[in-house]
C-alpha positions as CSV (number, residue, x, y, z in Angstrom):
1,X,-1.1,-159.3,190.0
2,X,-0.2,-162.5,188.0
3,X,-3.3,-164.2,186.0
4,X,-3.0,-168.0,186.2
5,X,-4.3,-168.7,182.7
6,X,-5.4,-172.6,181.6
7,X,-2.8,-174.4,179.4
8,X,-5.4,-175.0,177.2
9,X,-5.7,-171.1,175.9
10,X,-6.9,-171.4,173.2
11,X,-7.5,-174.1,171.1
12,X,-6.1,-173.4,167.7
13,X,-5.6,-176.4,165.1
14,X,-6.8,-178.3,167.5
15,X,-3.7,-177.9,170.0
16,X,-3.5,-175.6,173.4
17,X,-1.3,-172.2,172.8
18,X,0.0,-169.8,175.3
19,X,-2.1,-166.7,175.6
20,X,-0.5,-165.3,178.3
21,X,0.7,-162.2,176.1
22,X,-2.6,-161.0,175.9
23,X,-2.6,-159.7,179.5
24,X,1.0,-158.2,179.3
25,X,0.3,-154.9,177.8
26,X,-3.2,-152.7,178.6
27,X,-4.5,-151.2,175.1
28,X,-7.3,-149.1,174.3
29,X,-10.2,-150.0,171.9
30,X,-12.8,-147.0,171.1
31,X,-15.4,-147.3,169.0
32,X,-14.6,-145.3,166.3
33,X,-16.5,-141.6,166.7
34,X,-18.1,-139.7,163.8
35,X,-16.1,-136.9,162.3
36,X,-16.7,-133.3,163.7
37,X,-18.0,-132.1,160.4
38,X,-20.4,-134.9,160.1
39,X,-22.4,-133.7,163.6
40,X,-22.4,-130.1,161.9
41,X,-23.6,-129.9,158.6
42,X,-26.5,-131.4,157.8
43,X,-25.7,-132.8,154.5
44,X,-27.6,-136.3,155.0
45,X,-30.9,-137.1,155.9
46,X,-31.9,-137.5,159.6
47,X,-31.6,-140.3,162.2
48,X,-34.9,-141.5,163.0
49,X,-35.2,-141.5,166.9
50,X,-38.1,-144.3,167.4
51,X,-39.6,-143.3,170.8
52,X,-39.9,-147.2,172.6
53,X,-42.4,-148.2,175.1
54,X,-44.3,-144.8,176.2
55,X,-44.7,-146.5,179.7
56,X,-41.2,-146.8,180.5
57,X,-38.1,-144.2,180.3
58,X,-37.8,-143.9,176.5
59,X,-39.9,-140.4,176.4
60,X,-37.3,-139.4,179.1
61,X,-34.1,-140.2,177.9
62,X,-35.0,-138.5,174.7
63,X,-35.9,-135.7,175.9
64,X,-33.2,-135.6,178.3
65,X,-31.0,-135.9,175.3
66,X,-32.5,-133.3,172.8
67,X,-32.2,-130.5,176.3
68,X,-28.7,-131.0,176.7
69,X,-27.4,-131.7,173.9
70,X,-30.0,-129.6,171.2
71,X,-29.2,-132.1,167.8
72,X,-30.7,-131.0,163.9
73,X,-29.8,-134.1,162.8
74,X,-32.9,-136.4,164.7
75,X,-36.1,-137.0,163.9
76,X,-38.2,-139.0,166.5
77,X,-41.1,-141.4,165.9
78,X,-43.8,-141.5,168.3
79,X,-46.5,-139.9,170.3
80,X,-46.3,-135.9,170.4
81,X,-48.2,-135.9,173.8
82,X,-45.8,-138.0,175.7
83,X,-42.7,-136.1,174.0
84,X,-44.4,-133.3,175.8
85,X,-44.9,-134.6,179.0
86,X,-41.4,-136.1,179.3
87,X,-40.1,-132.5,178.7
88,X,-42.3,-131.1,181.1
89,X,-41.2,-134.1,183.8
90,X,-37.6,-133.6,183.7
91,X,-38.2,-129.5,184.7
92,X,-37.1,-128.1,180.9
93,X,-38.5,-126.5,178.4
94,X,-38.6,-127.1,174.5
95,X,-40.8,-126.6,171.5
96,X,-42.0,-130.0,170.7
97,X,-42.8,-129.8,167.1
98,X,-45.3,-132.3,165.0
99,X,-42.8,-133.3,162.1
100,X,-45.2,-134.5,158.7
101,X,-42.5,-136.5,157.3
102,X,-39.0,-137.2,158.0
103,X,-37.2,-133.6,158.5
104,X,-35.5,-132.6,162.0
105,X,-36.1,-129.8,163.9
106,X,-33.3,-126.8,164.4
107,X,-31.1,-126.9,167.2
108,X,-33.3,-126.0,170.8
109,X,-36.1,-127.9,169.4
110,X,-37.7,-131.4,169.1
111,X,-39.3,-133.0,165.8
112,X,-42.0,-135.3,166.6
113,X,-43.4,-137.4,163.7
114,X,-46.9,-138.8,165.3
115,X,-47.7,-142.5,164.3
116,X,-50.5,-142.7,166.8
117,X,-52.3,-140.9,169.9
118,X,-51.6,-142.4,173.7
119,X,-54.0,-141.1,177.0
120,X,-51.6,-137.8,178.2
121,X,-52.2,-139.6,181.3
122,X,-50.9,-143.0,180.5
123,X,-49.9,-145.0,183.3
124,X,-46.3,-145.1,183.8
125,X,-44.1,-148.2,184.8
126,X,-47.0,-150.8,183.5
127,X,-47.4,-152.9,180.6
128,X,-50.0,-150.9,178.3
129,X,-51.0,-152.8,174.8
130,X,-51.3,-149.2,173.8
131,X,-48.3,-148.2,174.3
132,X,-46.8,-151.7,172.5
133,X,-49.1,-150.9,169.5
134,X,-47.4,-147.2,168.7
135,X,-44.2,-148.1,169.4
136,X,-44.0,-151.3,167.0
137,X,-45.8,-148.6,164.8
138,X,-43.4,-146.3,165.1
139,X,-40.4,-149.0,164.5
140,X,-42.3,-150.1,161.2
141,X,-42.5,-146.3,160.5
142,X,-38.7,-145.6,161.1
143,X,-37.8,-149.0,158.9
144,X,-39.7,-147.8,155.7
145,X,-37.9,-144.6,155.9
146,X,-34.4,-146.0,156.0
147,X,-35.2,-148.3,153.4
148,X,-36.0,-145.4,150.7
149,X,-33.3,-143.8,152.2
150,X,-35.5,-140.5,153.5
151,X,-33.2,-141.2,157.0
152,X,-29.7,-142.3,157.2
153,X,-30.3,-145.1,160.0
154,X,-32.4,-145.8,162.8
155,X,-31.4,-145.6,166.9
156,X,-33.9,-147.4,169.0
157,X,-35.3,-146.1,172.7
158,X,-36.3,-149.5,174.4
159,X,-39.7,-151.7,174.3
160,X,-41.1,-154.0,176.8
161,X,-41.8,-157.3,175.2
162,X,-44.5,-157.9,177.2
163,X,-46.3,-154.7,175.6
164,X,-45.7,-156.0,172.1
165,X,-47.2,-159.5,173.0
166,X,-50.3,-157.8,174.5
167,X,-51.1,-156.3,171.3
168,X,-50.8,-158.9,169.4
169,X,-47.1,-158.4,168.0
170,X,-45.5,-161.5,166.4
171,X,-41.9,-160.9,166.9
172,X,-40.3,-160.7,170.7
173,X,-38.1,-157.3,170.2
174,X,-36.5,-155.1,167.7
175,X,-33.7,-157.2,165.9
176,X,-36.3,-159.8,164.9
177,X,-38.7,-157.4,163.4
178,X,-36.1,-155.2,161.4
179,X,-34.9,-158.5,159.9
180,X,-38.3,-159.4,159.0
181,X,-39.1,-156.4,157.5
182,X,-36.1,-156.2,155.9
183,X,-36.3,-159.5,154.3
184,X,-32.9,-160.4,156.2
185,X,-31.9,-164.0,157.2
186,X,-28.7,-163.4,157.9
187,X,-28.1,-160.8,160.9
188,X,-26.4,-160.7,164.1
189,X,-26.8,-158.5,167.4
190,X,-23.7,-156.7,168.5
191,X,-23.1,-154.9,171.9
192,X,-20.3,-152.3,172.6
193,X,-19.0,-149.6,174.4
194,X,-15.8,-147.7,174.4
195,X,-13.5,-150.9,174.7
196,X,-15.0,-154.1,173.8
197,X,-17.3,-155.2,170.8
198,X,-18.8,-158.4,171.4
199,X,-21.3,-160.3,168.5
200,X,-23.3,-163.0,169.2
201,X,-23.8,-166.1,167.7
202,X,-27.4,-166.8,169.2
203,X,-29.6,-164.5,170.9
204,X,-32.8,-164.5,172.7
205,X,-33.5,-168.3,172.9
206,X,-32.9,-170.8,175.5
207,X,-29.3,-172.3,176.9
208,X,-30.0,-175.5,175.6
209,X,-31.7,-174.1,172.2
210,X,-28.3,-171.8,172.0
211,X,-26.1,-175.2,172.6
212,X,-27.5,-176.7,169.2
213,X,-27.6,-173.7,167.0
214,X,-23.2,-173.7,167.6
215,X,-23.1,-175.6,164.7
216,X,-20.4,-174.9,161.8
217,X,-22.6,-172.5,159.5
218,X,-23.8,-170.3,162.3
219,X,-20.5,-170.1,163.8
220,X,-19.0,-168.8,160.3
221,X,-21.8,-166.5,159.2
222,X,-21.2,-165.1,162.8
223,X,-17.3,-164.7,162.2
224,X,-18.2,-162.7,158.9
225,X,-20.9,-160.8,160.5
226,X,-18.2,-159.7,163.1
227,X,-15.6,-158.3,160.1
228,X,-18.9,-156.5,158.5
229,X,-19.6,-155.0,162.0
230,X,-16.3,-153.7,162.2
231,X,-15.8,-152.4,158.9
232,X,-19.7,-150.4,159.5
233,X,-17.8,-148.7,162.3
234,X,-14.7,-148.1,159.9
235,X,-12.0,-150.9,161.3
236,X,-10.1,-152.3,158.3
237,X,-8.9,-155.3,159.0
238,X,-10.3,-156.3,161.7
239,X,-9.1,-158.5,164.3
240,X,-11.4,-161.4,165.7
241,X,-11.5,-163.7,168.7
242,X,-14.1,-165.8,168.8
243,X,-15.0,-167.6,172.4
244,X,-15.4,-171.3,173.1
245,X,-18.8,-172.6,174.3
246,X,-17.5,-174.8,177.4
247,X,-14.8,-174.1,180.5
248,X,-11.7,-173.8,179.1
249,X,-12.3,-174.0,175.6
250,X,-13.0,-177.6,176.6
251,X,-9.4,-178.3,177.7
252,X,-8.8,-180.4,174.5
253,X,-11.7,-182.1,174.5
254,X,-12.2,-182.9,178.5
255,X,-15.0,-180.6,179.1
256,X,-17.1,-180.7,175.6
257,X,-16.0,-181.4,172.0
258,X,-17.8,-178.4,170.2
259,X,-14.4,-176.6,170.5
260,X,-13.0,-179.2,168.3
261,X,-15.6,-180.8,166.2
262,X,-17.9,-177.4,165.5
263,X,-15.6,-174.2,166.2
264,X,-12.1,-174.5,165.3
265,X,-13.1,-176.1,162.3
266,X,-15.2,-173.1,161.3
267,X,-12.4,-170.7,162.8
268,X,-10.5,-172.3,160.0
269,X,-12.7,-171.7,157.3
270,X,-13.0,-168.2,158.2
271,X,-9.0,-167.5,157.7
272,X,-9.5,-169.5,154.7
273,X,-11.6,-166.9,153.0
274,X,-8.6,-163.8,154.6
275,X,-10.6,-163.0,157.8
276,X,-8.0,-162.4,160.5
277,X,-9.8,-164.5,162.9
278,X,-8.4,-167.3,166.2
279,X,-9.4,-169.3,168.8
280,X,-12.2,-170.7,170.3
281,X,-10.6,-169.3,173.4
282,X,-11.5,-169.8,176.8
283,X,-14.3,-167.7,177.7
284,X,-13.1,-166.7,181.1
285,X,-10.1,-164.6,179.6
286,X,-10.8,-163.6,176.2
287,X,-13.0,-160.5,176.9
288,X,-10.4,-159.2,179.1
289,X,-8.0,-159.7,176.2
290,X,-10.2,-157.6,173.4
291,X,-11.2,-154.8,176.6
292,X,-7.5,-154.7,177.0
293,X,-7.0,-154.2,172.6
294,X,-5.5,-157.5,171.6
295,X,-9.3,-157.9,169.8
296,X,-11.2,-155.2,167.7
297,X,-14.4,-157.8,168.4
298,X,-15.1,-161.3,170.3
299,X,-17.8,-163.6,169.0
300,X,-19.8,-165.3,171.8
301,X,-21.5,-168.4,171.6
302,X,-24.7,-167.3,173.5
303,X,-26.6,-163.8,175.2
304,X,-25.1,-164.1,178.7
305,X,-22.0,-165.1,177.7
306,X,-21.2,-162.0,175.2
307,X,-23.7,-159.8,177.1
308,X,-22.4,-159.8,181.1
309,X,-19.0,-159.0,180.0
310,X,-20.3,-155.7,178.1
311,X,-22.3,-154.7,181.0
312,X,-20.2,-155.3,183.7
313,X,-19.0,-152.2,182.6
314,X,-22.0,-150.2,183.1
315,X,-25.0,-150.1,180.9
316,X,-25.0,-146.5,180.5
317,X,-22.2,-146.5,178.1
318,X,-23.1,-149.7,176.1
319,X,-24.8,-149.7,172.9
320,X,-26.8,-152.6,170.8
321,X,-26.0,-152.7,167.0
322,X,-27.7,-154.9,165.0
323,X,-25.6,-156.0,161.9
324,X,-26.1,-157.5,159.0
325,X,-29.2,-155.4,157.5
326,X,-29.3,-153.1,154.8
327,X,-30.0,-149.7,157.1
328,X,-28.4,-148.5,159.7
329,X,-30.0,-149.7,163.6
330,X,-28.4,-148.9,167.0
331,X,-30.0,-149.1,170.7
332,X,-29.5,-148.4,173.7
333,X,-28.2,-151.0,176.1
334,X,-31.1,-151.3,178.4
335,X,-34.6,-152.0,178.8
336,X,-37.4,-149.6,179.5
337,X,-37.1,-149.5,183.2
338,X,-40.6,-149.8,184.3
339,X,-39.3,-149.5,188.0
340,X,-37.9,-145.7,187.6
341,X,-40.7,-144.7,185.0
342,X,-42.1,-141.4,185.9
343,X,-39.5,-140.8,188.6
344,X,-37.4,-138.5,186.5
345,X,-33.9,-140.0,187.5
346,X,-33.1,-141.8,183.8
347,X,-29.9,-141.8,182.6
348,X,-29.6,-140.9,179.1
349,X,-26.2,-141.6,178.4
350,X,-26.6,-145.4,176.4
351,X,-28.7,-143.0,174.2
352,X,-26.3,-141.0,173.3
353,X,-23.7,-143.6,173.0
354,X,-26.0,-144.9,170.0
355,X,-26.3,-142.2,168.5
356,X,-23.0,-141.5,168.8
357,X,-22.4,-145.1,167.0
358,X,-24.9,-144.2,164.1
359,X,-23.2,-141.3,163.2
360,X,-20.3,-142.7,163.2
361,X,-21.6,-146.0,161.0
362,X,-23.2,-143.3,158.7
363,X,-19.6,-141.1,158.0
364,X,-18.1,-144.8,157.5
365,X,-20.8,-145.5,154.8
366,X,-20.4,-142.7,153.1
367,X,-16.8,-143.0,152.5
C-alpha cells in the first residue's frame, strides 16, 4: 500500500521537499533500557514510587507491580493502609512495611513511607479532598528527596485533578508542581513508548491559548528540550522532527503562516546552535515517520496533537517524562481510572514502562 503524501512535506527553508523516503523502510525505535546490572545491585539510592490518588487505581497497579515483579530498588510514598488493602484486593500477599525515611524494602516486600492517614474504607472511584491532600503530600515528599539526592528520581502513580482542586491545591497536575518546586521555568512534558518519543510544546491549556504560545522562543526552547530528553535516555545525537501546527504544514502558506513566519525560522536557529533538527512537517505523516525510526523524537505543537499519536498505540505501554528539571520524574500514561477503581482488573504495565524509563535515565546519568 502506496501513501499519497502532500507536495508540501515538509516545509524546510521555506520550500516543499519530498518526504516520501520516510515511509520506504520500517525501523525500530526503543527506548533505551537500563543495563542488567543496574536492576541488580543496589548501588544508588531508591526510586521514590509516589502512590497517586488513593481513590483510583494507583494503590493497585503498585501493588500489582511489587507482586510480580518483587523490586529493592522502590520506595513508595503514601498511605500504608491503602498499600494494604490494594494487596489484599488483588488476592496476594506481601509484607507491607512502614519505611521512616527513604530506604526500600528487600525483594518480596513493600516499603511504604507514610505522609498521612486515609479512612481504610475510603470510597473508591470518587473524588475525595482526602485523598488529593496525601497524594500532593506525598509528591512534595518524593520532590524534597530527589533534590538532596536521598532517591535517584521519582515515577508518578496518577492523580485526579479534581481531588487536588478540592483541597485547595494550586497547581492542576504533576508537571506544574515539580517545576514549581523545583524552581524550573523551563520544562517540557514528553510521552513515549517503545517506538515513538513525542515532546510537547504546550500542554494543558486551551486550543486557542496553545495557538499563541507557538511563538519562536517556545518553539526553540522546545527543540532543545527534545535533544536534552534524548540524551537523559542516552541518545547521542539525536535526531528531531518537529510538526507543523496547520494541515499540511500550511502547504506554503495556504492553510496558516506559523509554518513560515514562527517554526521554520526557529527550526533554523536550532541547526544553528548543531541540533540535528527539520521540518515543520505535516502532522499527518511525521509520527508515522519517527514510529517507523527516521526520528529519535517529534516535537508537537499542542496536547492532542503529540498525545493521540502515542496512545493510539495503547496506553499500557506509554510513559510521561517530564524534562527539563533537575531530578529525575516519569509517569504512567493514564489517569486514575475512577471507573475500574476497586474492580481489581488494572493494568499495571504503563507502571512498569516508567520505571523501566527511570532506571534507564538514572544508568544514563551516571555515566
Amino acid at each position: 500500500m502506496k501513501l499519497a503524501l502532500g507536495k508540501n512535506c515538509p516545509v524546510v527553508g521555506y520550500r516543499a521537499v519530498n518526504c516520501r523516503r520516510f515511509f520506504e523502510q520500517p525501523g525500530q525505535n526503543f527506548i533505551p533500557d537500563a543495563a542488567p546490572e543496574t536492576r541488580s545491585m543496589n548501588t544508588q539510592p531508591p526510586l521514590a514510587l509516589t502512590m497517586g490518588d488513593a481513590a483510583g487505581i494507583g494503590p493497585e497497579i503498585i501493588a500489582r507491580y511489587f507482586v510480580a515483579e518483587k523490586p529493592s530498588d522502590l520506595i513508595v510514598v503514601g498511605e500504608l493502609g491503602q498499600m494494604k488493602r490494594a494487596i489484599r484486593a488483588i488476592g496476594a500477599e506481601m509484607p507491607v512495611l512502614a519505611a521512616a525515611g527513604p530506604e526500600a524494602a528487600t525483594a518480596g516486600s513493600m516499603a511504604v513511607h507514610p505522609v498521612g492517614v486515609l479512612p481504610e474504607a475510603l470510597s473508591l472511584g470518587q473524588v475525595d479532598a482526602r485523598a488529593g491532600a496525601l497524594a500532593y503530600q506525598a509528591i512534595l515528599k518524593a520532590i524534597g528527596w530527589a533534590k538532596t539526592g536521598d532517591v535517584a528520581g521519582i515515577v508518578t502513580a496518577p492523580i485526579h485533578k479534581e481531588a487536588l482542586h478540592a483541597a485547595g491545591v494550586p497547581f492542576p497536575g504533576h508537571t506544574e508542581i515539580l517545576a514549581h518546586e523545583t524552581g524550573t521555568s523551563r520544562f517540557a512534558m514528553m510521552l513515549a513508548d517503545e517506538k515513538l518519543r513525542v515532546i510537547l510544546v504546550s500542554i494543558h491549556v486551551s486550543l486557542a491559548e496553545a495557538i499563541r504560545r507557538v511563538t519562536i522562543e517556545n518553539e526553540l526552547r522546545t527543540i532543545r528540550l527534545a535533544a536534552e530528553a534524548c540524551r537523559a535516555l542516552g541518545i547521542s545525537g539525536p535526531r528531531i522532527a518537529v510538526a507543523g501546527l496547520n494541515p499540511h504544514a500550511g502547504e506554503g502558506g495556504l492553510f496558516g503562516r506559523e509554518e513560515i513566519e514562527i517554526i521554520a525560522p526557529a527550526v533554523a536557529l536550532a541547526r544553528a546552535e548543531g541540533l540535528d533538527v527539520s521540518g515543520p512537517y505535516p502532522p499527518d505523516t511525521i509520527f508515522m515517520a519517527a514510529r517507523r525510526g527516521h526520528f529519535d523524537i517529534v516535537v508537537a505543537q499542542y496536547h492532542d496533537q503529540g498525545l493521540i499519536p502515542v496512545k493510539l498505540n495503547g496506553i499500557e505501554k506509554g510513559v510521561n517524562v517530564t524534562i527539563g528539571l533537575p531530578i529525575i520524574r516519569t509517569s504512567v500514561d493514564h489517569g486514575t481510572a475512577f471507573d475500574i477503581a476497586g474492580q481489581g482488573i488494572a493494568d499495571a504495565s504503563s507502571l512498569g514502562e516508567a520505571i523501566r524509563v527511570a532506571r534507564a535515565m538514572v544508568a544514563a546519568k551516571g555515566k
